[in-house]
BAFI-3210 file (N, C-alpha, C; in Angstrom, 3 decimals, decimal comma, padded with zeros to 6 digits):
// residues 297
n [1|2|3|4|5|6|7|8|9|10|11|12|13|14|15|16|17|18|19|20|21|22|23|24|25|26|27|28|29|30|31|32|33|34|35|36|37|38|39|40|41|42|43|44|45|46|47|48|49|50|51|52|53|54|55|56|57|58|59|60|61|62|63|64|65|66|67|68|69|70|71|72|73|74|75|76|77|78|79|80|81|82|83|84|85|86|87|88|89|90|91|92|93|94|95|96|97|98|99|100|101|102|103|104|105|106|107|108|109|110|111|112|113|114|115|116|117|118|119|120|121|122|123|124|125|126|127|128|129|130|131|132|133|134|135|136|137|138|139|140|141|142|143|144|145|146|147|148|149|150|151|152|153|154|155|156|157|158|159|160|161|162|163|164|165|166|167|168|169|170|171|172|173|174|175|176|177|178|179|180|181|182|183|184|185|186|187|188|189|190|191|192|193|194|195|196|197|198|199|200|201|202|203|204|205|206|207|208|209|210|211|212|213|214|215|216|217|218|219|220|221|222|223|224|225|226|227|228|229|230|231|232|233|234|235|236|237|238|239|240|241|242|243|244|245|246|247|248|249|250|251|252|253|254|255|256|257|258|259|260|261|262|263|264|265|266|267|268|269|270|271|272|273|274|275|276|277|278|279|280|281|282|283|284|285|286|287|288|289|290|291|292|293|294|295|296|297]
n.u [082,276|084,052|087,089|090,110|091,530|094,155|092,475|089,296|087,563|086,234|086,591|086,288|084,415|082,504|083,526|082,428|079,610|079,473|079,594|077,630|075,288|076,035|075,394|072,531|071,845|072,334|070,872|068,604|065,691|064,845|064,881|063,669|063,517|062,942|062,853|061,730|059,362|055,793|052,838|051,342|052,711|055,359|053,869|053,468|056,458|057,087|056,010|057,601|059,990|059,806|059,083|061,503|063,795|062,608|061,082|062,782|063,377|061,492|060,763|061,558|062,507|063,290|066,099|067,343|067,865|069,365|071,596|072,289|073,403|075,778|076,937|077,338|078,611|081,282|081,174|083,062|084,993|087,767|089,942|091,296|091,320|088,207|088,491|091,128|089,671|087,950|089,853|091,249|089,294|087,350|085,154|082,822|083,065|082,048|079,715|078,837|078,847|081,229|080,839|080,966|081,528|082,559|081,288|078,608|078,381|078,761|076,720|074,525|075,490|075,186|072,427|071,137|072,513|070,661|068,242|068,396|066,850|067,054|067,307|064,812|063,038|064,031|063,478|061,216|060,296|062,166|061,216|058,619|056,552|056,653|056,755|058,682|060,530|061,308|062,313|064,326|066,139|066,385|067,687|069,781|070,849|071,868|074,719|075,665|077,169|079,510|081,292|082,894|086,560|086,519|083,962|082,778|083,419|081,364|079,187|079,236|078,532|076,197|074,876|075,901|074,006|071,772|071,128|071,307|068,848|067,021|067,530|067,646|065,943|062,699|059,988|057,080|055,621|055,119|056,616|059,127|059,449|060,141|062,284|064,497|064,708|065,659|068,140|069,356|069,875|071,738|073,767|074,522|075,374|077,416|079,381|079,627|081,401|083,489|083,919|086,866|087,770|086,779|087,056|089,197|092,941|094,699|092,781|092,331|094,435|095,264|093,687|094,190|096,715|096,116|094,710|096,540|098,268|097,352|096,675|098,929|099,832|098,499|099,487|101,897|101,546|101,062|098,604|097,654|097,498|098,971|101,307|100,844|102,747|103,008|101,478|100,234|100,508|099,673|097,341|095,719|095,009|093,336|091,243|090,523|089,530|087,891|085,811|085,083|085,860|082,849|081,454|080,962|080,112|077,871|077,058|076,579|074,736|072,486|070,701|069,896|071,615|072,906|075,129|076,915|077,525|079,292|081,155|082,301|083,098|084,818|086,966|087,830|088,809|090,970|092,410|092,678|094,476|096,775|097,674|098,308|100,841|102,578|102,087|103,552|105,529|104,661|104,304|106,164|107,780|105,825|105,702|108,879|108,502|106,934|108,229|110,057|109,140|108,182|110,649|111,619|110,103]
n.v [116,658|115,653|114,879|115,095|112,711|109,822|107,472|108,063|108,804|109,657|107,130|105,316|105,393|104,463|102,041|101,157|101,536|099,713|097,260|097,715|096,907|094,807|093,271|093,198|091,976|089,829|088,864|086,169|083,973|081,314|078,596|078,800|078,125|080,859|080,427|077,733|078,048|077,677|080,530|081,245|079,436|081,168|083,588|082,780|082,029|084,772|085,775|084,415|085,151|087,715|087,342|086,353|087,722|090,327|091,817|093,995|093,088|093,651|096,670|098,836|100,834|101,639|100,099|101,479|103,731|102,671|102,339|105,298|106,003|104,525|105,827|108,408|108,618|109,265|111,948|115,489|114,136|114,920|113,651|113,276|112,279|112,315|112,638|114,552|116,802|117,851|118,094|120,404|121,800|122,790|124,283|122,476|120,797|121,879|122,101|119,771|118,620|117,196|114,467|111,909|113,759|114,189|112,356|113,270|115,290|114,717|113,205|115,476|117,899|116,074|115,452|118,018|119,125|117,204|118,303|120,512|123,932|122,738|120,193|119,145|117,835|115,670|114,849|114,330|112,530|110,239|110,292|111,413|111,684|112,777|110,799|109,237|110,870|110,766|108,486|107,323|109,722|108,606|106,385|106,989|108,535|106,369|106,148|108,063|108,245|107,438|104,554|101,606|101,578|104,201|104,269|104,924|103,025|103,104|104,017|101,425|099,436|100,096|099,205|096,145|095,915|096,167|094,424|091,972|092,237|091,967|089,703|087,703|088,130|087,380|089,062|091,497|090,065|091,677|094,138|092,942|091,829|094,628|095,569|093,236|094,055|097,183|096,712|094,377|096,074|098,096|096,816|095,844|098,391|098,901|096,529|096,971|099,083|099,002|097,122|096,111|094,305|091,947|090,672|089,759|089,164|090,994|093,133|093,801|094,803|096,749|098,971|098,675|100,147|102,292|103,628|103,959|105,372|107,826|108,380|108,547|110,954|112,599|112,427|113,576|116,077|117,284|116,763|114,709|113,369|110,439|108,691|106,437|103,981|103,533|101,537|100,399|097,636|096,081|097,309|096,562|093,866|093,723|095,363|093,648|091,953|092,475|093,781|093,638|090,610|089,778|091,118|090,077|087,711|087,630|089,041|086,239|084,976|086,215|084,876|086,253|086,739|084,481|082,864|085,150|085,912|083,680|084,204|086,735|086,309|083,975|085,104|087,228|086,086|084,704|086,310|087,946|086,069|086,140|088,533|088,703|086,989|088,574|091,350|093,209|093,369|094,632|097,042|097,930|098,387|099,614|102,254|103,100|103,567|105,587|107,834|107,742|109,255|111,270|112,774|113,246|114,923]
n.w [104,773|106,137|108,241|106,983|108,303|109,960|110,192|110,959|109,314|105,968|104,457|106,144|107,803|105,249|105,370|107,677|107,046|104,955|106,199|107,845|105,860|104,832|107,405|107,768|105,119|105,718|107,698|108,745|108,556|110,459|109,831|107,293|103,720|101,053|098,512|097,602|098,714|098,238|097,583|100,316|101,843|101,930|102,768|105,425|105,888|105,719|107,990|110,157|109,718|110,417|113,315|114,191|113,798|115,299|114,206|112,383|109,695|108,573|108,571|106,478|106,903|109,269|108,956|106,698|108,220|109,954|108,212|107,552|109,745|110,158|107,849|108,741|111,333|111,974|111,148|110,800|112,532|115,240|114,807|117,527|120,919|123,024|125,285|125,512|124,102|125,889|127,906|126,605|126,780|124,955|122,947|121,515|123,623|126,057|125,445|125,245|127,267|128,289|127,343|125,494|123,489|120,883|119,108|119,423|118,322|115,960|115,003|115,511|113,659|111,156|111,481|111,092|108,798|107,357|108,263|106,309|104,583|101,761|101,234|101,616|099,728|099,771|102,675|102,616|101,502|102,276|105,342|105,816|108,187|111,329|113,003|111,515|111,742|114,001|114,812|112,799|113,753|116,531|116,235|115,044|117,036|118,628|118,133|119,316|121,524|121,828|121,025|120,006|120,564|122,101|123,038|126,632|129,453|130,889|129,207|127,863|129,862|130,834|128,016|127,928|130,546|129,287|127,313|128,671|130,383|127,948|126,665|128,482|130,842|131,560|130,066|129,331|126,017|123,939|124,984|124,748|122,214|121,132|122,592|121,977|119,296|119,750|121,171|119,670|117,250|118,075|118,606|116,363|114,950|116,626|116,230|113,649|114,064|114,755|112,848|111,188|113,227|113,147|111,016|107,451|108,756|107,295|106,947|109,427|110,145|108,415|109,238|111,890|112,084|110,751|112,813|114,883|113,933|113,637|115,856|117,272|115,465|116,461|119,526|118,859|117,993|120,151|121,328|122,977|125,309|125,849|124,423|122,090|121,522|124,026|125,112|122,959|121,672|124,413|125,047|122,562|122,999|125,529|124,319|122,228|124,038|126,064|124,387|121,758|121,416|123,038|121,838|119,745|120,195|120,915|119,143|117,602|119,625|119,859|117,516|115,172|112,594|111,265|109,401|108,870|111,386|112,602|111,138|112,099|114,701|114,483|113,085|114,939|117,050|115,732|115,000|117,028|118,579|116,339|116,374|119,500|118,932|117,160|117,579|118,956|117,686|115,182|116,262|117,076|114,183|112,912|114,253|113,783|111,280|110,611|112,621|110,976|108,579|110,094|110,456|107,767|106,838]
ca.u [082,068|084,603|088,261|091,341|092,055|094,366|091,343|088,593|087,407|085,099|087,018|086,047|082,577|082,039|083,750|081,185|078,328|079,066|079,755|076,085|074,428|075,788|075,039|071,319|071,135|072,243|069,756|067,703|064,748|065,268|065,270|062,874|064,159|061,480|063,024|061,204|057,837|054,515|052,385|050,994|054,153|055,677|053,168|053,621|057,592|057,749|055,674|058,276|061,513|059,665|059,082|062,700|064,567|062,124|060,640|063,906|063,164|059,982|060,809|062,696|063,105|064,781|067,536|067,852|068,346|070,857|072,808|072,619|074,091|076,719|077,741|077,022|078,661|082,219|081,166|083,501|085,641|088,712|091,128|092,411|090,171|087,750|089,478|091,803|088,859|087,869|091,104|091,399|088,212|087,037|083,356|082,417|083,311|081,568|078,348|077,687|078,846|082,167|080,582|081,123|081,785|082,569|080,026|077,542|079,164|078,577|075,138|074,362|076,106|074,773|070,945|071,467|072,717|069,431|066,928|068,293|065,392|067,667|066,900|063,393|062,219|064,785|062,907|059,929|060,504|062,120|060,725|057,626|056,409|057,351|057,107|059,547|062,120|062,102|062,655|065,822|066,643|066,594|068,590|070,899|071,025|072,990|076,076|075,850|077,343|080,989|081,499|084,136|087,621|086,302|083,208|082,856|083,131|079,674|078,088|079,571|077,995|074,790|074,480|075,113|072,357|069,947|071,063|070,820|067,627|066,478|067,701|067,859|064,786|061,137|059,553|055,809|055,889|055,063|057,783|060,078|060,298|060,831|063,346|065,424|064,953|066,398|069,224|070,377|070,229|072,311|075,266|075,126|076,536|078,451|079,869|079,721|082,266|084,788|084,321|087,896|088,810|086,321|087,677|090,516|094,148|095,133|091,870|092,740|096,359|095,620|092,870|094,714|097,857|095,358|094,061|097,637|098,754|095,936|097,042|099,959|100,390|097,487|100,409|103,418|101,494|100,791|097,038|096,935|098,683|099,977|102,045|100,259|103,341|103,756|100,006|099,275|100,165|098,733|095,833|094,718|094,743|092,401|090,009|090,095|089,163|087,007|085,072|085,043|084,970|082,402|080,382|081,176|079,362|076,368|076,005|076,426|073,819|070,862|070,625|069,722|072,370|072,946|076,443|078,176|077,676|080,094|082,400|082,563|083,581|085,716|088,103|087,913|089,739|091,901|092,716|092,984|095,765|097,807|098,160|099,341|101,717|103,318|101,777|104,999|106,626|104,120|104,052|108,200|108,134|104,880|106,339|110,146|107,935|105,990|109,728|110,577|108,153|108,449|111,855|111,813|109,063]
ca.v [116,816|114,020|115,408|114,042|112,189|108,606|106,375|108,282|109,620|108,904|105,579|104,311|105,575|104,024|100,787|100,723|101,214|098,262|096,514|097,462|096,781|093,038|092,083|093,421|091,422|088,355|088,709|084,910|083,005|080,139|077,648|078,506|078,399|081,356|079,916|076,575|078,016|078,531|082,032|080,587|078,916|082,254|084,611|082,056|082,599|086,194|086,313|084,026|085,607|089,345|087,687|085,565|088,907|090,929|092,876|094,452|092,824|094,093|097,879|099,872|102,684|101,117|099,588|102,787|104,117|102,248|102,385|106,438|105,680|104,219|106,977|109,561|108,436|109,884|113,282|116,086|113,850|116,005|112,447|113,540|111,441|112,606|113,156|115,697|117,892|117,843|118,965|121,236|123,057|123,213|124,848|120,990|120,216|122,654|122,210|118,296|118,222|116,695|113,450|112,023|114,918|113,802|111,373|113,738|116,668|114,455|113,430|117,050|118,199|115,230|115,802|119,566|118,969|116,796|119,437|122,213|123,890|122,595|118,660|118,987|116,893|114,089|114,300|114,055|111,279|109,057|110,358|112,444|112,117|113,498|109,523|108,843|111,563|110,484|106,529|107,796|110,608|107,493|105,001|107,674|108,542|105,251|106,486|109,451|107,956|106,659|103,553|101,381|102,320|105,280|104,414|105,164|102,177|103,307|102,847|099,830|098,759|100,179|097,966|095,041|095,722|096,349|092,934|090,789|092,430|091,695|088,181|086,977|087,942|087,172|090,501|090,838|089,841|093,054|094,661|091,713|092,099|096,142|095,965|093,181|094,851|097,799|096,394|094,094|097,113|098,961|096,107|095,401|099,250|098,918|095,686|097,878|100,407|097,737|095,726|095,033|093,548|091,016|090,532|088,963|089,424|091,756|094,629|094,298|095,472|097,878|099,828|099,246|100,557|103,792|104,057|104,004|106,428|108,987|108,969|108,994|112,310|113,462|112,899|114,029|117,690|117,965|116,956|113,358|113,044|109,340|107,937|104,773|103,022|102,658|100,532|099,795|096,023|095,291|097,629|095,967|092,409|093,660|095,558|092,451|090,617|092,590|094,788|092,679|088,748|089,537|091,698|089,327|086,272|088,217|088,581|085,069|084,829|086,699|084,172|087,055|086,867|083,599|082,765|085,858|085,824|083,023|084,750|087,271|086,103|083,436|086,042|088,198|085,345|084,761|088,128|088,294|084,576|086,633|090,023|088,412|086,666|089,906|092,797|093,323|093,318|095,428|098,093|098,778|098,809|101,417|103,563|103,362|104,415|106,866|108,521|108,207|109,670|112,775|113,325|113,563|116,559]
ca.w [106,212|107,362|107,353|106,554|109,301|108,962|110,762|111,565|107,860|104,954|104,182|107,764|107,593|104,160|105,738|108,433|106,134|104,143|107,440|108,780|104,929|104,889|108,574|107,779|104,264|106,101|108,677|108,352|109,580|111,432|108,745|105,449|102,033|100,372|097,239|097,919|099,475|097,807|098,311|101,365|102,801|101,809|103,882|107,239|106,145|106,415|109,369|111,115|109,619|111,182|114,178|114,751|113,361|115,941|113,210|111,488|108,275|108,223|109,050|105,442|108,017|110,383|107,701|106,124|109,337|110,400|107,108|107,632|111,023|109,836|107,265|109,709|112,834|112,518|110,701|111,414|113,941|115,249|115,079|118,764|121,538|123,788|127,018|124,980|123,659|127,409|128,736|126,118|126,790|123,652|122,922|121,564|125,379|126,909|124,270|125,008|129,032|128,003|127,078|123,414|122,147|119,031|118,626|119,725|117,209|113,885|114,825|115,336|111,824|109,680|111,131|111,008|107,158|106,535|107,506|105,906|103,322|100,689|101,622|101,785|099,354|100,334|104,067|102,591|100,678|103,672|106,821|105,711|109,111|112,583|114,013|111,188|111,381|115,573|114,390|112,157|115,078|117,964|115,565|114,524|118,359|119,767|117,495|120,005|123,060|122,355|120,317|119,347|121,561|121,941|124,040|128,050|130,381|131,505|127,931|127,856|131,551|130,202|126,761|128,359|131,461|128,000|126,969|129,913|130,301|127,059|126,336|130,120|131,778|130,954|129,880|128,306|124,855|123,332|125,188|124,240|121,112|120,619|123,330|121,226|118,530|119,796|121,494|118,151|116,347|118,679|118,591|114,894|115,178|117,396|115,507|112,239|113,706|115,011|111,707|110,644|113,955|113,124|109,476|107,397|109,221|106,527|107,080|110,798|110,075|107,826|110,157|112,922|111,979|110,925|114,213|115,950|113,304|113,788|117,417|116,971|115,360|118,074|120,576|118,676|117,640|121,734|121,542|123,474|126,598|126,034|123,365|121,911|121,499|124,669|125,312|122,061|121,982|125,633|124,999|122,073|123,343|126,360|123,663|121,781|125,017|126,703|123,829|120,459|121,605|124,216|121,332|118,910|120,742|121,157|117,416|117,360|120,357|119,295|116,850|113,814|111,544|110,577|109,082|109,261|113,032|112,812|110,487|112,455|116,155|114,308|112,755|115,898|117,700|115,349|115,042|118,417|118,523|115,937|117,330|120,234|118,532|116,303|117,746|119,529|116,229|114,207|116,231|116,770|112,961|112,911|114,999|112,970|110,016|111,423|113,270|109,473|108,183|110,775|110,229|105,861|106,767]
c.u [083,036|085,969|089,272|092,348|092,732|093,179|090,000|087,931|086,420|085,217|086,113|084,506|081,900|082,268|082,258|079,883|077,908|078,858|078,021|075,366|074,729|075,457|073,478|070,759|071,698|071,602|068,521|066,733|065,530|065,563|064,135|064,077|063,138|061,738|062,033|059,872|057,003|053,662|051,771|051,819|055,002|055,365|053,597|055,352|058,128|057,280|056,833|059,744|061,008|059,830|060,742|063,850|063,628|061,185|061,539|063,727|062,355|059,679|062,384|063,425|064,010|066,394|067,917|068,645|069,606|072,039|073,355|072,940|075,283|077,762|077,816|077,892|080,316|082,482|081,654|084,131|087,283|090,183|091,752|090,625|089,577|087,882|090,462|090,646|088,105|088,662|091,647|090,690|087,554|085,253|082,632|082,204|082,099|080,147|077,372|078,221|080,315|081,841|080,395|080,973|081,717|081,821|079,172|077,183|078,675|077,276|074,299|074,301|075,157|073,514|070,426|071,487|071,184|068,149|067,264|067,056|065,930|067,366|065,377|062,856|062,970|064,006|061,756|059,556|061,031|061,628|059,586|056,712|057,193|057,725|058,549|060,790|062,465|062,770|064,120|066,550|067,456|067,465|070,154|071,858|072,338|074,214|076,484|076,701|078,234|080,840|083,115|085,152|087,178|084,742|083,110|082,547|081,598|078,746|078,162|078,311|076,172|074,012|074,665|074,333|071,069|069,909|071,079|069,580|066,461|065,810|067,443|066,461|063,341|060,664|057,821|056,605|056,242|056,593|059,138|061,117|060,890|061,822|064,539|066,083|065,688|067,990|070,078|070,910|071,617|073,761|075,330|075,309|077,249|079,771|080,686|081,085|083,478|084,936|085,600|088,491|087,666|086,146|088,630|091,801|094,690|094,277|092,162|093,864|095,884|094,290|093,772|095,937|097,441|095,549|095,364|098,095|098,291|096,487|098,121|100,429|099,581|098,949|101,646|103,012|100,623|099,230|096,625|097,777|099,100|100,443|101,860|101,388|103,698|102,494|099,746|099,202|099,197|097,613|094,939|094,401|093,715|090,658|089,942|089,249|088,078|085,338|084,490|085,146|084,265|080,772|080,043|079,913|077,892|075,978|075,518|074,842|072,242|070,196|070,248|070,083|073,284|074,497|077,544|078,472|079,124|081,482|083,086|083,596|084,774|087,299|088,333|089,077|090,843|093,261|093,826|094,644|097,253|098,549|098,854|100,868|102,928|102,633|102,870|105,309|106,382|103,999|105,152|107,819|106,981|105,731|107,455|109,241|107,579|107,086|110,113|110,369|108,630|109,842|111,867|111,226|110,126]
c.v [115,961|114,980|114,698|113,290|110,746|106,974|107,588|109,397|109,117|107,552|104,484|104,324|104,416|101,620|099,748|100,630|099,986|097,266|096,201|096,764|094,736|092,463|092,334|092,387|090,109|087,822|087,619|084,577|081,670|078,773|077,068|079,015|079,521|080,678|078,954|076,838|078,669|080,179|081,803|080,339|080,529|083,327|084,409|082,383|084,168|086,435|085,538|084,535|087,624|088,882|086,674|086,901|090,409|092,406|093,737|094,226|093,411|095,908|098,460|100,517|102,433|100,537|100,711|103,474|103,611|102,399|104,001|106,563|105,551|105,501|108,532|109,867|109,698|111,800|114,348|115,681|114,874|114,992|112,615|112,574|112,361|113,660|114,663|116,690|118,423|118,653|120,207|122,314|123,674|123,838|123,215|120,421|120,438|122,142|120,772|117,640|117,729|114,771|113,056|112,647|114,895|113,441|112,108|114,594|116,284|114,147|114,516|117,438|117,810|115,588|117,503|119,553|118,648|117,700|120,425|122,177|123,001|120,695|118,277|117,632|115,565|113,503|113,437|112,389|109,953|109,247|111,506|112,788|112,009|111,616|108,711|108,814|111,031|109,284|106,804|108,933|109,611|106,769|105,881|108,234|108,022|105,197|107,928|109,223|106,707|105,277|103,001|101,597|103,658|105,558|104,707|103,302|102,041|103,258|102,241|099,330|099,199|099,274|096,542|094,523|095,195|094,752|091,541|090,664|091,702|090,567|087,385|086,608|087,774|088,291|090,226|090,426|090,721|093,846|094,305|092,068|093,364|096,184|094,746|093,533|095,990|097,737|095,523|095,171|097,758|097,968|095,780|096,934|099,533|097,844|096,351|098,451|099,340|096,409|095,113|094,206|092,429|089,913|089,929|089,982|090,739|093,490|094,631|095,424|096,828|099,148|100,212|099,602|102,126|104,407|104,733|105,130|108,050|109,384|109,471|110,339|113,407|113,925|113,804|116,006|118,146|117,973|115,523|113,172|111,543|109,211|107,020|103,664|102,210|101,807|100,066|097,864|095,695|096,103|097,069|094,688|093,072|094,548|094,705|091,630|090,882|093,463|093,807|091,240|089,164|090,026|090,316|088,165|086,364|088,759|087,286|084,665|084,860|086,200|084,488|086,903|085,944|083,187|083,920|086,208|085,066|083,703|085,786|087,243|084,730|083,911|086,986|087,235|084,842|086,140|088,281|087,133|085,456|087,493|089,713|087,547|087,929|090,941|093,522|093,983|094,402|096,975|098,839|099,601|100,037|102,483|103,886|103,947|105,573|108,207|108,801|109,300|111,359|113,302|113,485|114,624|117,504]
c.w [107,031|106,764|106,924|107,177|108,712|109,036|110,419|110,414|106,859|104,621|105,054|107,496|106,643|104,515|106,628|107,911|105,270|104,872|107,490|107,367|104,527|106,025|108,250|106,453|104,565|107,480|107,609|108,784|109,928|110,033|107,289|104,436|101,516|098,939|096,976|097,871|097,889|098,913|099,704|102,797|102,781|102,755|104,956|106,797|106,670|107,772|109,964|110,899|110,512|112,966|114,823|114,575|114,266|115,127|112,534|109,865|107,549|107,821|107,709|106,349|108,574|109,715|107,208|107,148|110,014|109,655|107,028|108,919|110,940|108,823|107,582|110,997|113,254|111,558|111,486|112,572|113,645|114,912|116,664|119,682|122,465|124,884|126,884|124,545|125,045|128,086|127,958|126,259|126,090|123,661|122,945|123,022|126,119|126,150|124,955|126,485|129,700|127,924|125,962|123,160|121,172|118,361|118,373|118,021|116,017|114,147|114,030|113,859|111,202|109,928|110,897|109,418|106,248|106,635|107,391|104,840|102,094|100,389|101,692|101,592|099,273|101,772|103,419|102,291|101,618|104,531|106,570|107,334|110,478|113,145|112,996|111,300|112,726|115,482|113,886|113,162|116,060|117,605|115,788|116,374|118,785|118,911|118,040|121,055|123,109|121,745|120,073|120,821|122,478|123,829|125,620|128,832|130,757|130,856|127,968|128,998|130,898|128,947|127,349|129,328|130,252|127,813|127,651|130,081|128,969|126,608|127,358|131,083|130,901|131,274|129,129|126,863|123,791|122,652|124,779|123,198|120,028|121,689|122,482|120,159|118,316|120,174|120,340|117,394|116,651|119,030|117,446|114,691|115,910|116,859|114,749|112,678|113,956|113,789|111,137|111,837|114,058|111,500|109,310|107,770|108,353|106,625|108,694|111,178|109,884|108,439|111,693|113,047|111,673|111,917|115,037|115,164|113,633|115,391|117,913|117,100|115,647|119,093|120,359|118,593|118,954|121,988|122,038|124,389|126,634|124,789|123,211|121,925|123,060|125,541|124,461|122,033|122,936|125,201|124,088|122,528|124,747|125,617|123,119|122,786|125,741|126,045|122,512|120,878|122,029|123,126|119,730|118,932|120,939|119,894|116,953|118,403|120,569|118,030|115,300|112,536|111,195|110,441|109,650|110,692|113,586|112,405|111,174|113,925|115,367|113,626|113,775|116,816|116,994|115,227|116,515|118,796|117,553|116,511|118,941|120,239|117,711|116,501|118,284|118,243|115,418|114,978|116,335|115,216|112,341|113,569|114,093|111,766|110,032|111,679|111,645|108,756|108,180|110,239|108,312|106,041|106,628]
res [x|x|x|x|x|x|x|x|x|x|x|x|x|x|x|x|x|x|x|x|x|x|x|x|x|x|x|x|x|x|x|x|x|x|x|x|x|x|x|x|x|x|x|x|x|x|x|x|x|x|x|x|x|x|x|x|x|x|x|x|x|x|x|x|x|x|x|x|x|x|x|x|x|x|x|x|x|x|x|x|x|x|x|x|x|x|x|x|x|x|x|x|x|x|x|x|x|x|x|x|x|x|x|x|x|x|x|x|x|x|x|x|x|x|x|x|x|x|x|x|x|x|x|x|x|x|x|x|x|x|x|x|x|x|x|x|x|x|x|x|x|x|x|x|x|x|x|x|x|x|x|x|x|x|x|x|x|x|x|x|x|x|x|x|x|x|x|x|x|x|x|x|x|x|x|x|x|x|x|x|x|x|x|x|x|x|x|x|x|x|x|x|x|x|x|x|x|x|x|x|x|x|x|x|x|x|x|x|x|x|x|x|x|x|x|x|x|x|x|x|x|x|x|x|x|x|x|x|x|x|x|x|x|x|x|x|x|x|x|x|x|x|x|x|x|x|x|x|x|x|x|x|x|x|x|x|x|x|x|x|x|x|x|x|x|x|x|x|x|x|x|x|x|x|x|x|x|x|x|x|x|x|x|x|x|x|x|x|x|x|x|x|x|x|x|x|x]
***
């Protein structure tokens, strides 16, 4: 279902899946050892790692869910962006309003795929009921509505209202803690899909030399009205600055996920210190490859 795009393909998917499956198994409590505890100390531990992790730990579904989020999200992407399937006029366009299209498109597909008759007894087996399949529906959802580069200014402006809201204001309790719940969820994929630009120097490169590629030969076969080379440096240093640190700090923030929170926003800025040092550099010599490339065809 994923085609053979140079970013935006099973690789990536599979990237992001591992992405979402280690920030979820390094989701901590505050500071028990269970190693340490008796059955007792144990019980009072999980209750305080359900309620410092907002109930995530607690909830298979929801982990599953997210991990089929992740290998779901870019099903059937076209590699060309948005705005082009828009101006193109495509049915996809027309189908979902001209708003993530794409996003919308693999949702669609992948939950389309899961209840055919042929899947049955796979539903049954994870989501036997209707409040389940909506729980894995809703999760699978917030990979509907633009992620990553990709996302709308106006998702953006919307996730972090949720999270001001969330973290910021005094809400009942109740409400509290299914609204952080939902909103962590909904930035540890958002994290997930941007995971190598919060990785070592080397998986940054080699994604984002994908990404520019993929667009690349969007623009050259007349399907992206700009030519990345000539934004890509400055554009990534302002998605570094304004999309990834900002999401980064708010993994670190929501206090969930322990270490790799750190690992994460501390390679994002590095990331970010290099690329402005040789992004210049790396992307002349993409492009000369790329021109290479074209011309041996």
């Amino acid at each position: 279902m994923y085609r053979n795009n140079s970013f935006h393909n099973f690789e990536h998917a599979s990237h992001v899946l591992m992405s979402v499956a280690k920030l979820l198994s390094r989701i901590v409590a505050p500071t028990q050892n269970p190693a340490r505890l008796d059955e007792t100390e144990s019980s009072i531990a999980s209750r305080l790692q359900h309620d410092h992790t907002f109930g995530i730990t607690s909830d298979p579904l929801t982990q599953f869910a997210c991990v089929f989020s992740a290998l779901i999200h870019d099903v059937d992407h076209p590699g060309i962006p948005n705005t082009e399937l828009v101006t193109e006029n495509t049915k996809l366009a027309a189908l979902y309003g001209g708003k993530s299209v794409a996003e919308q498109n693999s949702v669609d597909l992948a939950w389309g795929l899961l209840s055919d008759d042929a899947f049955t007894a796979l539903r049954q087996t994870i989501c036997p009921t209707n409040n389940e399949r909506r729980q894995i529906s809703a999760i699978g959802g917030k990979c509907g509505h633009g992620h990553g580069r990709y996302g709308s200014g106006l998702w953006r402006s919307l996730r972090n209202a949720r999270w001001e809201r969330a973290f910021t204001h005094s809400i009942r309790e109740g409400d509290g803690v299914n609204r952080k719940a939902t909103i962590v969820i909904e930035h540890l994929l958002q994290a997930s899909d941007v995971a190598h630009t919060m990785q070592h120097w080397h998986v940054y490169r080699k994604w984002n030399e994908r990404l520019f590629t993929e667009m690349y030969r969007a623009y050259e076969a007349g399907r992206s009205g700009s030519n990345p080379v000539t934004f890509w440096y400055t554009g990534e240093l302002a998605f570094l600055d304004q999309y990834v640190l900002p999401l980064a700090r708010k993994l670190k923030e929501c206090g969930v996920f322990g270490v790799s929170s750190d690992e994460c926003l501390n390679y994002a800025v590095r990331n970010r210190a290099e690329w402005e040092r040789r992004g210049a550099e790396i992307v002349s010599r993409i492009q000369k490859k790329l021109a290479e490339e074209t011309l041996g065809k």
